[in-house]
N, C-alpha and C positions, 0 to 999 in steps of 0.2 A: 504494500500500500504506500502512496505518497501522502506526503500532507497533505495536500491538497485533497485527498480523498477522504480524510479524517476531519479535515475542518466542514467541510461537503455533510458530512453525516451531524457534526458538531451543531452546526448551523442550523439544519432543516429542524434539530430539536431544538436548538434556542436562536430564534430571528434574534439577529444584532438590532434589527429595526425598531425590534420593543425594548432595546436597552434606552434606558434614560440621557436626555443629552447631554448630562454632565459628564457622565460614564466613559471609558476607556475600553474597549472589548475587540477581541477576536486576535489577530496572529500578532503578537509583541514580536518577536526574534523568529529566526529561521526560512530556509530556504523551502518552499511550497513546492519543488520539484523531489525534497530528499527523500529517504524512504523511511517509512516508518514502522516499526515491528513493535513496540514495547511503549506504552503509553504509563506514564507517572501522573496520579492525580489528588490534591492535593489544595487547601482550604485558602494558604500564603503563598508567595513567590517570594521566599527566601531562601538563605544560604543553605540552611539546615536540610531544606526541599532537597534545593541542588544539590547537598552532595548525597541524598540517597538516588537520585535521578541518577548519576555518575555512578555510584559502588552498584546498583541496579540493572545499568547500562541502557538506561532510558533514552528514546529517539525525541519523546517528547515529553512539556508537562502541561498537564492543563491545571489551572488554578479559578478559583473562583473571585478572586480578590485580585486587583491590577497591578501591576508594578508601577507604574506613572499614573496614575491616575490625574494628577494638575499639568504634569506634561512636564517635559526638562529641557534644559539647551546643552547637555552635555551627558555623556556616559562612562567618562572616565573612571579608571580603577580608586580612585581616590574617595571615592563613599561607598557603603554598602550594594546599595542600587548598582549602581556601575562595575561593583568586583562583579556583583552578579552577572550582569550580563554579560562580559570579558568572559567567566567560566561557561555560562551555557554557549555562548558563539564557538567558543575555543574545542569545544568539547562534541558540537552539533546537536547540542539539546535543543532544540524550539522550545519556546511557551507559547500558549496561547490562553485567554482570558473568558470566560463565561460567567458574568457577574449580574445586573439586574437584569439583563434579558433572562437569565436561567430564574433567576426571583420568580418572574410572573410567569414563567413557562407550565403547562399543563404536559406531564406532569415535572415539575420544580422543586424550590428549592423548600420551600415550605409542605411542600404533598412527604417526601424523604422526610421534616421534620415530625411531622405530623405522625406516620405511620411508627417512628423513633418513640412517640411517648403514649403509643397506644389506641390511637384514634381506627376506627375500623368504620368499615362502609364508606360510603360515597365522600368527598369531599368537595367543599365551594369554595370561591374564592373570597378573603373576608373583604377585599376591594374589588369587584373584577373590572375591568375593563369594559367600557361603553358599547364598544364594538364586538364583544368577545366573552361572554360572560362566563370561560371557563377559563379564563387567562386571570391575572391580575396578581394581586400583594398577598401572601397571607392564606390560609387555608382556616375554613371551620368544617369541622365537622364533632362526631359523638362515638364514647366508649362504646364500650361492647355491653356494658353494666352502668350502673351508678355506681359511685362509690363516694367517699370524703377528698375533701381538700386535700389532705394530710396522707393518704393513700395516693393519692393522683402524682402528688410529688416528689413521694418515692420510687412508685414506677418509672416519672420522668425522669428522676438521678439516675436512675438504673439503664434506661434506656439511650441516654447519652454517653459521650464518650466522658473520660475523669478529666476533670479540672480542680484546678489548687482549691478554688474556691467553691465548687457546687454551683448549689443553684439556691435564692433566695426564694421566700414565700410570702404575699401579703393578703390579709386574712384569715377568716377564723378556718381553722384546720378538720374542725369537723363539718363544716359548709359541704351541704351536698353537691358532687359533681357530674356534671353526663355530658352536657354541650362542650365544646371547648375550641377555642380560636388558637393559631398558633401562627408565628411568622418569624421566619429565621434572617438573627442579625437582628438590627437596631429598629426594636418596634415602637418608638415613642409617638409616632407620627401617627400611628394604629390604634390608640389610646381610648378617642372618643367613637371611631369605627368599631371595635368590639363592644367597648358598652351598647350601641344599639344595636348589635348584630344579638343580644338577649341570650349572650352566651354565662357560663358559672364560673370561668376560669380564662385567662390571657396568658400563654407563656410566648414568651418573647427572650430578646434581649436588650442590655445597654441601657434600663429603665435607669433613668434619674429622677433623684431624688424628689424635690418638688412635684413635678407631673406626676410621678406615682402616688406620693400624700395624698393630693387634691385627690384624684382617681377613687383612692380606695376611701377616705373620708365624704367622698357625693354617694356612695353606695354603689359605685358599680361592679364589676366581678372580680373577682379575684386577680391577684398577679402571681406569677412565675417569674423570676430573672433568673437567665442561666445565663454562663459567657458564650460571648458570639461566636467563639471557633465553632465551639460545641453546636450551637443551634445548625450552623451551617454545614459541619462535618457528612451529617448523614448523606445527602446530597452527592457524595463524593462515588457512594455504589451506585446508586441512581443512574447517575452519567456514563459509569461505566460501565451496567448493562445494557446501556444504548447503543453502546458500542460497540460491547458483543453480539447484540443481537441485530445489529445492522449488517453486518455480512462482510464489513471490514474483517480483515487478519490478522489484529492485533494482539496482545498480549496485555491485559492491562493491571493495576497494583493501584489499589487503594493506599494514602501514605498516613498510617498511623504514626507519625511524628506531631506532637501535639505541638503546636505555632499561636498558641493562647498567648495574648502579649503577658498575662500573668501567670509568674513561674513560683508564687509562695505562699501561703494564707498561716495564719497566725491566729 
C-alpha cells in the first residue's frame, strides 16, 4: 500500500471538510508515493510516539492531536517540534492528523468513548450537525441497566485507560443513572447542551472549575472529569479497525504509551 492509499481510506472515514477551520489535519510529513506496511496510532505526536514508531519500525503514525496546530515558520532541530520532525523525515515515518473531523465523525471519537464507559445500543449525537444528524460533537446514549452515580464511575475508571489522576465526580453518588452524554476531550462548551439533552450524567473532559460549580449548583446532571488523553485514547482501535477492515494491507499497533500531559497525582 502507498500512503496515498491509507490517507484515501483515512479520509473517506473522516472528511477533513468537517474539520473545524481552526484545525490542522491530514498529511503533516511524508512522501504520498512511499509504501506503507505498519501503521503506529496514537492520541500525541510526540517524541515518546516516535520512538516507538522507530523501535516498531512504523511507515506511519497517525495521531489524533496536530503537531502545528497555530502553524510555525521554522522546523529546526532546536525545539521539540522540530527534533521531531528531523526524526520522522530522517527515518521515513509520515504522520498524519485526524483531529475534529474524527470528533464529529459517525462512527468517532466520542461513539469509541462512549462504548469505553458502557453505553450500549444506539447512539446520537449530543450536537449533531444541521445537515447530518448522525455526524456532530459528543454522543448520548443509555446503559444497559440503571444503576448509581457512584457505580457508573467506577465502571468508567475501569473502562478507561490509567491516568495519574483518575477521573473526578460531581454529585450525589447515589443519583440514579441510565441516560448518559459523553464527549471526548475538552467538553466545556457541551455544558449547557447536555443539561437539555435530559441526560443523568456528562463525562467529558478538561471541566473547569467555575462552569462546573455553576452547572452542578443550577441542578443539572451530573459530571464526570477524566483526562483528555484518556477520553480520546479509545478512539485509537476505532480507526484502526477501519483500517483493517478497509482492504488496505496494513499492519496496524495501537500505542499504549500514555502522553497525559500529567505524569503524578499526590
Amino acid at each position: 500500500m502507498t500512503l496515498t492509499d491509507v490517507i484515501e481510506v483515512l479520509e473517506a472515514a473522516y472528511p477533513p471538510a468537517r474539520a473545524e477551520s481552526w484545525d490542522a489535519v491530514g498529511l503533516v510529513s511524508g512522501d504520498p508515493a512511499q509504501q506503507v506496511r505498519k501503521v503506529l496510532l496514537a492520541v500525541d505526536p510526540v517524541a515518546a510516539v516516535a520512538e516507538e514508531a522507530l523501535d516498531w519500525g512504523a511507515d506511519l503514525i497517525v495521531t489524533h492531536h496536530p503537531l502545528y496546530l497555530r502553524g510555525t515558520t521554522s522546523v529546526a532541530a532546536t525545539t521539540p517540534k522540530g527534533r521531531l520532525v528531523h526524526n520522522l523525515i530522517k527515518n521515513d515515518i509520515a504522520l498524519y492528523t485526524a483531529h475534529t473531523n474524527a470528533d464529529v465523525a459517525n462512527p468517532g471519537v466520542s461513539d469509541a468513548l462512549a462504548r469505553a464507559v458502557g453505553l450500549a445500543g444506539d447512539l446520537v449525537p449530543l450536537q449533531p450537525f444541521p445537515d447530518d444528524p448522525w455526524r456532530g460533537l459528543g454522543r448520548v446514549g443509555e446503559l444497559a441497566e440503571k444503576t448509581t452515580l457512584g457505580e457508573f464511575a467506577r465502571r468508567a475508571a475501569e473502562g478507561l485507560p490509567r491516568t495519574s489522576w483518575g477521573i473526578r465526580v460531581a454529585g450525589d453518588l447515589a443519583r440514579p443513572v441510565l441516560r448518559v452524554a459523553v464527549s471526548g476531550g475538552a467538553g466545556d462548551s457541551l455544558l449547557g447542551t447536555a443539561a437539555a439533552a435530559g441526560v443523568d450524567v456528562f463525562l467529558t473532559a478538561d471541566l473547569r472549575h467555575h462552569p462546573a460549580s455553576e452547572f452542578v449548583e443550577s441542578g443539572g446532571p451530573a459530571l464526570i472529569d477524566a483526562a483528555h488523553w484518556a477520553t480520546e485514547w479509545p478512539w485509537l482501535d476505532s480507526a484502526a479497525s477501519i483500517l483493517r477492515e478497509s482492504g488496505v494491507t496494513v499492519e496496524t499497533r495501537v500505542s499504549a504509551t500514555v502522553t497525559d500531559a500529567w505524569t503524578r497525582g499526590y
